[in-house]
Legacy VTK file of the C-alpha trace (Angstrom):
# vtk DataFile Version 3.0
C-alpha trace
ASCII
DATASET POLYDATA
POINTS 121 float
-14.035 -2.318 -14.990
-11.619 -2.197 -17.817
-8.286 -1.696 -16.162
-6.671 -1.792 -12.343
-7.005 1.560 -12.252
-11.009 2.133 -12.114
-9.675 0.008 -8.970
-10.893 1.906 -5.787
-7.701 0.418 -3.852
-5.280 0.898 -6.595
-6.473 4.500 -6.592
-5.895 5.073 -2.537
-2.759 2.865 -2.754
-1.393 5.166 -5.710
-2.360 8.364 -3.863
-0.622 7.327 -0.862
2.555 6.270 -2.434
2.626 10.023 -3.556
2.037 11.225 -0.101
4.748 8.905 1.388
7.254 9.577 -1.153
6.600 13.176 -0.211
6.037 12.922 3.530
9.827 11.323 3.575
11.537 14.603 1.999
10.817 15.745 5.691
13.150 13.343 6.563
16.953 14.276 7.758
19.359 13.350 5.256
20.805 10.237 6.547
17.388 9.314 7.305
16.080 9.530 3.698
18.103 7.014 2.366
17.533 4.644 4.725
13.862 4.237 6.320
12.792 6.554 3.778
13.940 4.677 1.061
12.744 1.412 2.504
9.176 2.848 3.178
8.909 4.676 -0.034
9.445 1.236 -2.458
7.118 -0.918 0.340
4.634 2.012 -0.579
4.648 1.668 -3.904
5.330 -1.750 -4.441
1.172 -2.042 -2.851
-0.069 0.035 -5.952
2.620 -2.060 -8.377
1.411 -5.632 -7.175
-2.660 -4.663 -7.398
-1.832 -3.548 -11.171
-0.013 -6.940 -11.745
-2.436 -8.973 -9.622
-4.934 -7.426 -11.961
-3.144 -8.348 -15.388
-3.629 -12.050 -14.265
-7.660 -11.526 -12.911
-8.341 -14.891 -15.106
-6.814 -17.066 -12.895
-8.960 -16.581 -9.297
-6.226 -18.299 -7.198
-3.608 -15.791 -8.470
-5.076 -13.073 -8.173
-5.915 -13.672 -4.942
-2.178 -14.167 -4.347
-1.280 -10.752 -5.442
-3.520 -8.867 -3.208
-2.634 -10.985 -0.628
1.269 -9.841 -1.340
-0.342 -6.058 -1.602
-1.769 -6.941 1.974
1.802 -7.686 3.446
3.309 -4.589 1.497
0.727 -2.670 3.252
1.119 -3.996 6.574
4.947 -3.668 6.437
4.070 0.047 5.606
2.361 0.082 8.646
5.623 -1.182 10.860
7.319 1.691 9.101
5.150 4.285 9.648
5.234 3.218 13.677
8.492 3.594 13.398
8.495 6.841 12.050
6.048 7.844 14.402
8.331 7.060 16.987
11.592 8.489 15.854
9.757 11.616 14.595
7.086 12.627 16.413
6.832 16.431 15.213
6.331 15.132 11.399
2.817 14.741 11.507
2.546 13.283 7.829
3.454 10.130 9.237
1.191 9.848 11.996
-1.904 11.318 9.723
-0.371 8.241 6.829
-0.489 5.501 9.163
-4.290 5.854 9.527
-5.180 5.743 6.258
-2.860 2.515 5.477
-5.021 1.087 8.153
-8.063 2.406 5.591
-6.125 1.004 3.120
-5.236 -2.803 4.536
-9.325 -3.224 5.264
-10.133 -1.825 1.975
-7.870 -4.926 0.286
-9.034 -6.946 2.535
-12.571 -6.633 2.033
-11.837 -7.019 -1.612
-9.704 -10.229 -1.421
-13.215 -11.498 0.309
-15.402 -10.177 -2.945
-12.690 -11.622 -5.390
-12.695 -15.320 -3.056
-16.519 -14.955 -2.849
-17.971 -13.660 -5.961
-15.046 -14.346 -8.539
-15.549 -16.735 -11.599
-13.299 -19.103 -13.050
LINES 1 122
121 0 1 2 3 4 5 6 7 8 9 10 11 12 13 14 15 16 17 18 19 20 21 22 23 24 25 26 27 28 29 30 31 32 33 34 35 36 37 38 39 40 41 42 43 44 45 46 47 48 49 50 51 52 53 54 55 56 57 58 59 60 61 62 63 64 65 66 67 68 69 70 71 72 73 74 75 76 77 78 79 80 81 82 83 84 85 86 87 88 89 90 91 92 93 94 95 96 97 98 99 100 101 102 103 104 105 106 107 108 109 110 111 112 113 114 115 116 117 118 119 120
């Protein structure tokens, strides 16, 4: 692996950042500056923190830190994606997004257990 993008989860988290940014233009106006905007930097802050996580891979313990903080982002993607779901039901995107985050949280998860497990110092 020579870079945090041959990352499998960087890859999925990148790709859905693109979907989310473009699943909020469905948004009404008012609506796309607020929980769009909030759920759009949450969504890419995920792919952001893996690729600086990744930059300090030498040190176990903080790398492990940054997925963990890619974790949350994910997770508070979630929350705002059952919001959306909520408040607009007919925009599919959202509903269709929120299962893959879920994808998404196990995949970092499973990966924070390879990097605690199998990681050198």
């Amino acid at each position: 692996m020579s870079s945090f993008r041959d990352l499998e989860i960087y890859k999925m988290a990148y790709d859905l950042a693109l979907q989310v940014h473009r699943a909020t233009l469905l948004l009404p106006k008012f609506e796309m500056y607020e929980q769009g905007g909030q759920i759009r930097r949450s969504s890419k802050s995920i792919k952001d923190t893996i690729a600086e996580g990744y930059g300090r891979r030498r040190y176990k313990n903080e790398y492990i830190r940054y997925l963990v903080y890619a974790q949350a982002s994910c997770d508070e993607v979630n929350g705002q994606l059952d919001m959306l779901n909520e408040l607009y039901p007919e925009i599919e995107d959202f509903f269709i997004l929120r299962e893959k985050y879920l994808v998404l949280g196990k995949k970092i998860n499973n990966y924070i257990q390879y990097v605690e497990s199998n990681w050198k110092t």
